[in-house]
C-alpha positions in Angstrom: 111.8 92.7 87.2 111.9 89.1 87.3 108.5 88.9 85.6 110.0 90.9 82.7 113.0 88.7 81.8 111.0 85.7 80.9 108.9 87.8 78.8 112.0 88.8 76.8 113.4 85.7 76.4 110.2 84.3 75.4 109.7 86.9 72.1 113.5 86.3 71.5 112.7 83.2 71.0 109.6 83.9 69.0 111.5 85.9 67.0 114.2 83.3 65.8 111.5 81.0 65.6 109.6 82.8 62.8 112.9 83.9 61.5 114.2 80.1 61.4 110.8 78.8 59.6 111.5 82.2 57.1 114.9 81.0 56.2 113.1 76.7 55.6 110.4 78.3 53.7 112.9 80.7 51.6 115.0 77.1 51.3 111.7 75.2 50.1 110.9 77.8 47.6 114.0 77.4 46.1 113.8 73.7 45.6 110.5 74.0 44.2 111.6 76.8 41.3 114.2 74.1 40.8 112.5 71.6 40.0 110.0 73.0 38.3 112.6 74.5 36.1 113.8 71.1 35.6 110.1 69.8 34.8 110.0 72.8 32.0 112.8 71.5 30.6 112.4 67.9 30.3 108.5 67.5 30.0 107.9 70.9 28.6 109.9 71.2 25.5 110.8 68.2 24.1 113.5 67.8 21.9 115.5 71.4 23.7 118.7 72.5 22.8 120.7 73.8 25.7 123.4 76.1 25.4 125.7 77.6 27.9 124.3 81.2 29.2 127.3 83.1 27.4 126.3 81.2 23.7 122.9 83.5 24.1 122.3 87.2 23.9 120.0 88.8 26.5 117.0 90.7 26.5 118.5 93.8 26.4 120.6 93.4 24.1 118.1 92.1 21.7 116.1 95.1 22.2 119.0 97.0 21.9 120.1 95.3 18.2 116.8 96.6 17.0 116.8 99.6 18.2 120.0 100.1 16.0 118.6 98.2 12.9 115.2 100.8 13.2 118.2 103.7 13.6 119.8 102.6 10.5 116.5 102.0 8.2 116.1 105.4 8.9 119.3 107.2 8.4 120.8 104.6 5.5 117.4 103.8 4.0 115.9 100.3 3.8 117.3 98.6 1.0 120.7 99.1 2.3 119.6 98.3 6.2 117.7 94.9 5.0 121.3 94.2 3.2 123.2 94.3 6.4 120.8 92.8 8.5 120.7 89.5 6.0 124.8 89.7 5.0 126.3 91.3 8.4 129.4 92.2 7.2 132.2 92.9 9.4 129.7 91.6 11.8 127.6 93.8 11.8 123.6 93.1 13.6 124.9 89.3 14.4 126.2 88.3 18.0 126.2 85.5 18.8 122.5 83.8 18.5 121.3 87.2 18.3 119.8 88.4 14.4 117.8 90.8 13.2 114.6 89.5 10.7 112.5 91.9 9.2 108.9 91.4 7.9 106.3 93.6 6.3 102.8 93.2 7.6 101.7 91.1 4.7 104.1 88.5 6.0 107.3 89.1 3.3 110.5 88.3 4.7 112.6 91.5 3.5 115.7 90.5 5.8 116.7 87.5 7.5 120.5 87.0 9.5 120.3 83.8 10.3 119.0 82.4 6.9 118.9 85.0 4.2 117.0 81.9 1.9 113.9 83.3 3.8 113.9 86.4 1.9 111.2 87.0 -0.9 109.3 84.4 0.9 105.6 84.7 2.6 105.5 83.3 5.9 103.1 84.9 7.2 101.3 81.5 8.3 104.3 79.8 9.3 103.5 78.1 12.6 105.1 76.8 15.2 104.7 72.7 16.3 102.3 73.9 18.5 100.4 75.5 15.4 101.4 78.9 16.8 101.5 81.1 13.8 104.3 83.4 15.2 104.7 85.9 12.3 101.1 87.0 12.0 101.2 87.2 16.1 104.4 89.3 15.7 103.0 91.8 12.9 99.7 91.9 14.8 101.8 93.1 18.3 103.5 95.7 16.3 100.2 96.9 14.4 98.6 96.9 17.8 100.9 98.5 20.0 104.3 99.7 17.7 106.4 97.6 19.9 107.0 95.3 22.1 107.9 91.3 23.0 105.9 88.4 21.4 106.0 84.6 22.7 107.2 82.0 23.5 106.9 80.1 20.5 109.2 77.0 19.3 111.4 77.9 17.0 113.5 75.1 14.5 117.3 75.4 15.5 119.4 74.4 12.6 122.3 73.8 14.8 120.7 71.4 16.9 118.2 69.9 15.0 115.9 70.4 18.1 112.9 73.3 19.3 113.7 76.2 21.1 111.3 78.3 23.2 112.1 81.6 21.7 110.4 85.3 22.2 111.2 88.3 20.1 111.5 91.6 20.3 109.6 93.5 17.8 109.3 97.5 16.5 107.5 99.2 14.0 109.8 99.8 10.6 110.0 101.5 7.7 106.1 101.9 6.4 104.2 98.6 7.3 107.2 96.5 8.5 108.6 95.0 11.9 112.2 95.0 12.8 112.8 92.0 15.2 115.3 90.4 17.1 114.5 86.8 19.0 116.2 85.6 22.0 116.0 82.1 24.4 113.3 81.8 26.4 113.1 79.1 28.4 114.1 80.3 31.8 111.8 83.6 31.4 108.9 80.2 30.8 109.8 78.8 33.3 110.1 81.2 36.4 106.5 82.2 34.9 104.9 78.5 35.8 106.8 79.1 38.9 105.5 82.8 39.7 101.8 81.2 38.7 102.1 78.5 41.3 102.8 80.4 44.3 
């Protein structure tokens, strides 16, 4: 029996051992997707604006604004769907930094929320600082696969003045079109490098 005891304690002691270096190890992880999500944000972006977590719209709900705006193309009719989605009225498919844009797949904006000037315009090889031509990659997701999410890219943001690491979410429209809606990503960037690493 005595032989046994020491045993015991000995794997209970194992045991908090391993579970101690867990808990250091869960700690160090921690730090590291800290500061590497600093290190995204200062060295990554350059000039960033940063906006408190309530300012933005999530994922889902982005999806779920063009899910709507697709819902209305089809039961209003374009013409009056593009209107809203560029006018809003009473508030309508706006929330917040959350807009719906629509292009055809010749690049035409045919509705813009955030800056209905857009509209009429070509832009399908508008790029990015990086030279990212985001439109044509956004039409050619949504020719490829009818839906889906497309980025990051740097986007201008006229409040700010700065670049925003955007993606958007994209469906198929009326005829040869894309309805989109774009939302922040930096953090989504960032817990990427931080994924890759370990």
């Amino acid at each position: 029996m005595l032989g046994r005891k020491p045993s015991a304690i000995v794997q209970c002691q194992a045991y908090d051992d391993r579970a101690l270096v867990d808990r250091k190890v869960f700690q160090m992880k921690e730090i590291v997707a800290k500061l590497l999500t600093c290190t995204c944000l200062v060295a990554g972006l350059g000039a960033v604006s940063v906006q408190a977590t309530g300012d933005r719209g999530t994922d889902s709900e982005a999806q779920e604004m063009v899910k709507k705006a697709v819902s209305l193309i089809k039961s209003a009719g374009p013409e009056k769907a593009y209107k809203a989605f560029t006018e809003h009225p009473d508030g309508a498919f706006k929330d917040r930094d959350l807009y719906v844009f629509v292009y055809n797949f010749a690049g035409e904006c045919l509705a813009q929320g955030a800056n209905p000037k857009m509209v009429g315009k070509n832009l399908i090889d508008m790029k990015d600082v990086d030279g990212n031509a985001f439109i044509k990659g956004m039409v050619d997701l949504v020719k490829a696969s009818g839906k889906g999410w497309y980025g990051p890219y740097k986007f201008n943001n006229p409040n700010s003045q700065g670049y925003e690491l955007k993606k958007s979410y994209c469906e198929r429209g009326a005829g040869d079109s894309m309805v989109c809606t774009g939302t922040g990503a930096r953090q989504a960037s960032c817990r990427l490098i931080y994924a890759a690493s370990c």
